[in-house]
Structure formats: structure tokens, C-alpha cells
N, C-alpha and C positions, 0 to 999 in steps of 0.2 A: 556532571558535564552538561544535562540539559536545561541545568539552572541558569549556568553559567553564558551557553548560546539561546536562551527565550525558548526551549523546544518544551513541546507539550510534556508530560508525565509516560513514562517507559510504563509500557502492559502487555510486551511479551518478549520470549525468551531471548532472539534475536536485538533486541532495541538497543539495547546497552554496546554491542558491537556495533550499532550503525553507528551511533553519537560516538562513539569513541573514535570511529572513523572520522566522522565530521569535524572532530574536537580537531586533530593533527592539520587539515586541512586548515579548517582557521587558522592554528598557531603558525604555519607555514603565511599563510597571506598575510596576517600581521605581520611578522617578519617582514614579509617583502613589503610591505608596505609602508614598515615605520623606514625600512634599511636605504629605499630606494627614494622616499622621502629625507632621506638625511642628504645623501649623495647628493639632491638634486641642490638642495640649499648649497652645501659646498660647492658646487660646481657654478651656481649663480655667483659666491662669495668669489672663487679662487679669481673664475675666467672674468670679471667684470671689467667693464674697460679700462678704467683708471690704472689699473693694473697692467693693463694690456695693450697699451695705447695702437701698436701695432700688430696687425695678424700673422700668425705662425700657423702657416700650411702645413707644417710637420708635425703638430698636436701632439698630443701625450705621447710617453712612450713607454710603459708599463702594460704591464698585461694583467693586471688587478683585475677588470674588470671580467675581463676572459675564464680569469680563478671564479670570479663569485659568478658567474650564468654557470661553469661549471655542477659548482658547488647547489645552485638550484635545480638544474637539471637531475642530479644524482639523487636530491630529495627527493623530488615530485617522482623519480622512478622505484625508488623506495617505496615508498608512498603507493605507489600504483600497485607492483610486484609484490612489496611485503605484506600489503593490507588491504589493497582493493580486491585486486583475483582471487586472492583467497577464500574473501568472507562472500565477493559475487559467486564463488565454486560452489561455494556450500549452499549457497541458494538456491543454485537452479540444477545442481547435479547430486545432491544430497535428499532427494525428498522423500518422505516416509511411506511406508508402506500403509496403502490402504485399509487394511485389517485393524490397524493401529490411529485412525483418523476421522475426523467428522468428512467425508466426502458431498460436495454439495454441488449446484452451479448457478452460477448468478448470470444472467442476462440482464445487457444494459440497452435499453431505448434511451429517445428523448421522451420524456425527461423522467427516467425510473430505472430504479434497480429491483430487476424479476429474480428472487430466490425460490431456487427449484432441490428441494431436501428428497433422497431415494426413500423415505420410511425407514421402519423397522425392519424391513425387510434386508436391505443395503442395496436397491437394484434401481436403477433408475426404469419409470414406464416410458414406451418408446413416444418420441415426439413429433411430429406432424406439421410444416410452416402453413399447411393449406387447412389447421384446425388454429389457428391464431386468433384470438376474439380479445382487444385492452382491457375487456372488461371483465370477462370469465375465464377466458382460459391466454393470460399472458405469453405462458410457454409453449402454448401449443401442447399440450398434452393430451393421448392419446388414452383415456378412458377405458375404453376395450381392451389396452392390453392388461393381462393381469397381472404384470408388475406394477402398473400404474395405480392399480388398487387403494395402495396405503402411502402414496407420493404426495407429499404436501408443496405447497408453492405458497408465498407470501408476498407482498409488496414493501418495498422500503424497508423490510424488518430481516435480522439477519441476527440468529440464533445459536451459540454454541458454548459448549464446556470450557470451564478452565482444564487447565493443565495438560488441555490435549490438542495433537497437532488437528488443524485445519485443513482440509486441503479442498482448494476453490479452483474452479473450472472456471474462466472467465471466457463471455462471450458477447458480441452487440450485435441490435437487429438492424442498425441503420449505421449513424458513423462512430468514427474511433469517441470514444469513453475514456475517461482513468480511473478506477479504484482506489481511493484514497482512504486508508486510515490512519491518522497520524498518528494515535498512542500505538499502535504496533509497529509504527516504522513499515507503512505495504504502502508502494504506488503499483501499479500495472495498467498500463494500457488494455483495452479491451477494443479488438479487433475485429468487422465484420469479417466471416467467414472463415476468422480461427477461433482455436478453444484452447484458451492461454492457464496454463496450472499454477498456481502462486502457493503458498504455505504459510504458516505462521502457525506459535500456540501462544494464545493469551494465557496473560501470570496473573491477572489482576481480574477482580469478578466488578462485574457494575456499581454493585451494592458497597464491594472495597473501595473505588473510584471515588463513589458520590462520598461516602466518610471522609477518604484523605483529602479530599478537596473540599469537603465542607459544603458542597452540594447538593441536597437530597434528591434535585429533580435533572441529579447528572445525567446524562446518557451517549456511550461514544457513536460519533458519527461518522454515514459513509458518504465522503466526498465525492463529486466529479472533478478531478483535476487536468481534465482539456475542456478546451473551448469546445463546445460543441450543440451551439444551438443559441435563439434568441432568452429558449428559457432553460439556459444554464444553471443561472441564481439559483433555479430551484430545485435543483438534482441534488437533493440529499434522501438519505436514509439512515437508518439508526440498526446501533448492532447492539445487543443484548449479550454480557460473558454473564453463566449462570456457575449455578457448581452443579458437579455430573448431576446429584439429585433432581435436584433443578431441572436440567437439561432433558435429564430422560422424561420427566412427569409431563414437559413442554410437548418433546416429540409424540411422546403415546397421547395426548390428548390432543395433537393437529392431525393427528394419524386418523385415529378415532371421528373426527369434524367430518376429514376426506370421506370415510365410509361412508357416514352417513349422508354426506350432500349426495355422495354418486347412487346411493340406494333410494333415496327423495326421486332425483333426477331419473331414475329407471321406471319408480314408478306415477311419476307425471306423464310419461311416454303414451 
């Protein structure tokens, strides 16, 4: 189906359900579109004047057309009931349990997506708006506490396993963001002063991507999809699916960086 509507390549579990949603959606607007296209021709042919040389204020008297708004209404409710609420249920009242999940939080500025990972530990360190610095400390993280210890933070880069659920904490420092990833099928607005949970698990590792595509210097991308700023254009980042190997060797060695800057930085003090 995403060949068939121009959509990017499926790379998680979820995807195939959303395009299959979108597919119906098309087939219904084609429909009305070639149907109500026909109609109009006939309607230019039947009523044209030659035919009509005289007006008739009493016009049709069929109720056809009554039958087909029917007949499309009861789609589109279909449509709605049988396939949208559903698949929206399981998105937003289905989410996995955290024990079972890469837990992360991404904070969006202009123009950046701040990824703030708990460590090995699983705890997030507590965060501080009045320790804010773009350059060193994006998130505001609070050093001193000793969860913050082994809490990595990254720029533009956005790290995780296949085969296991995501679970992202979205959040902005200034105005509304959207998280965009098109091969997982994730939009989310990201809202100042909430912290919006979204999910997904990637099926497809980077490395699969760039092969089936034929690209070696593939790599999926994290969008901005609102308007939000003169430098829009430039709100991108990149996310990385590894395999858990992978994944773990990644985290224990940004783990590992953290120690070490914050033990440098103690003893610069």
C-alpha cells in the first residue's frame, strides 16, 4: 500500500495499520471523486439548454441523490468507528509498560531536538530550568543529583533498539514543535509546558534500511512538522535503530563519556 500512495518504507510495528488506514481513505475519495465527477458531466449533458429551452422550478424528483450522501455518510462512519477509533485506542490507551521499553525525553527548541536518555540505571536526574545553558547543559540537568550520574543527553541524535517499544516523553522549551518520523508512522506535537508520551517500536535497524534502499549513507530522520520559527528548514535530526547489541554497547559507552566529563568537571572545580 505505500508503494502504491508515494509513502516512505514501513519500519515499525504500527506502520502497516496506519497505511492501511490511509489506503481506505484514498479508495473512498477516489470514489467520490471519479462518482461525483461523472454526475457532474451528466448533469451539464442532461440539464443543458437546448434540452431545456424552458425553466422547471419543480426540478428533479428522485431522491437518488439523498440514497448516495447516504450511502457516503455511512462509509466515512465506518471508516471512522470501524478503523480510526480503534487503531487511535490502541495508541494512546494501550502503551507499554515501562520495564519493557527504551524510556527517553526529547525536548524540542528552536531549532533542536534535546534527547535526554535515564542511563543504565532507568531514573531520570532531576532537571533544573534555572541550570539551562545551549551549549552545555540543553536539558538542564541537575549534576548533583545522583541519578543524574549516568544520564546521557545528545543533540539531534536519537538512539534505540529494534524490536522494542519506545516510549518518548515529548516536550518544548519555547513554541509548539511536531515530531516527525515518517518510516514509523509518528507525528506528535510537542507542547510548551506538557510532556506528551507517544510510542512506537522500530522493525527495521538503519543498517536494513540503508541495504533495502540501496543507500549506504541512509539514515531516518527526525522532522519538525509545524511551523515554528524563521529557522524551520533546519530542524532536523537523525535517529539511529541499532540491534539490542548495538544499542547496549551505545548506551554503556555515552554512560561511561557522562562519568567521565562530570568527574573532569569536579575536578576543574
Amino acid at each position: 500500500m505505500e508503494r502504491f500512495l508515494g509513502l516512505p518504507e514501513q519500519a515499525s510495528a504500527h506502520a502497516a495499520d496506519i497505511d492501511h488506514m490511509m489506503g481506505l481513505i484514498h479508495w473512498l475519495m477516489l470514489l467520490l471523486f471519479v462518482g461525483w465527477g461523472i454526475y457532474f458531466v451528466f448533469v451539464i449533458f442532461r440539464f443543458r439548454a437546448s434540452r431545456n429551452p424552458k425553466a422547471d422550478y419543480v426540478g428533479t424528483r428522485t431522491h437518488a441523490s439523498s440514497y448516495v450522501e447516504g450511502a457516503v455518510a455511512l462509509a466515512e462512519a465506518v471508516l471512522l468507528i470501524g478503523f480510526s477509533m480503534p487503531l487511535w485506542a490502541e495508541r494512546v490507551n494501550e502503551f507499554p509498560s515501562e520495564q519493557d521499553s527504551v524510556v527517553l525525553r526529547v525536548v524540542a527548541e528552536q531549532f533542536a531536538w534535546n534527547v535526554h536518555y535515564p542511563g543504565p540505571d532507568g531514573v531520570f536526574g532531576r532537571t533544573d530550568p534555572k541550570l539551562l545553558d545551549l551549549t552545555t547543559n540543553p536539558v538542564g540537568l541537575d549534576r548533583t543529583d545522583p541519578y543524574a550520574a549516568d544520564d546521557i543527553t545528545t543533540l539531534n541524535q536519537l538512539h534505540l533498539p529494534v524490536d522494542k517499544p519506545a516510549l518518548i516523553y515529548l516536550s518544548s522549551k519555547d513554541v509548539i514543535h511536531s515530531f516527525n518520523l515518517v518510516e514509523m508512522r509518528v507525528k506528535q506535537d510537542a507542547i510548551p509546558g506538557l510532556s506528551i508520551p507517544v510510542w512506537f517500536t522500530p522493525t527495521v535497524t538503519t543498517a536494513e534500511m540503508a541495504q533495502r534502499q540501496g543507500k549506504p549513507d541512509f539514515g531516518y530522520e527526525i522532522a519538525c512538522a509545524q511551523l515554528c520559527g524563521l529557522g524551520h528548514y533546519r530542524m532536523v535530526g537523525f535517529m539511529t535503530i541499532h540491534t539490542q547489541e548495538e544499542f547496549d554497547a551505545w548506551l554503556a559507552a555515552e554512560a561511561e563519556k557522562a562519568r567521565q566529563t562530570e568527574t573532569d568537571a569536579f575536578w576543574d572545580q
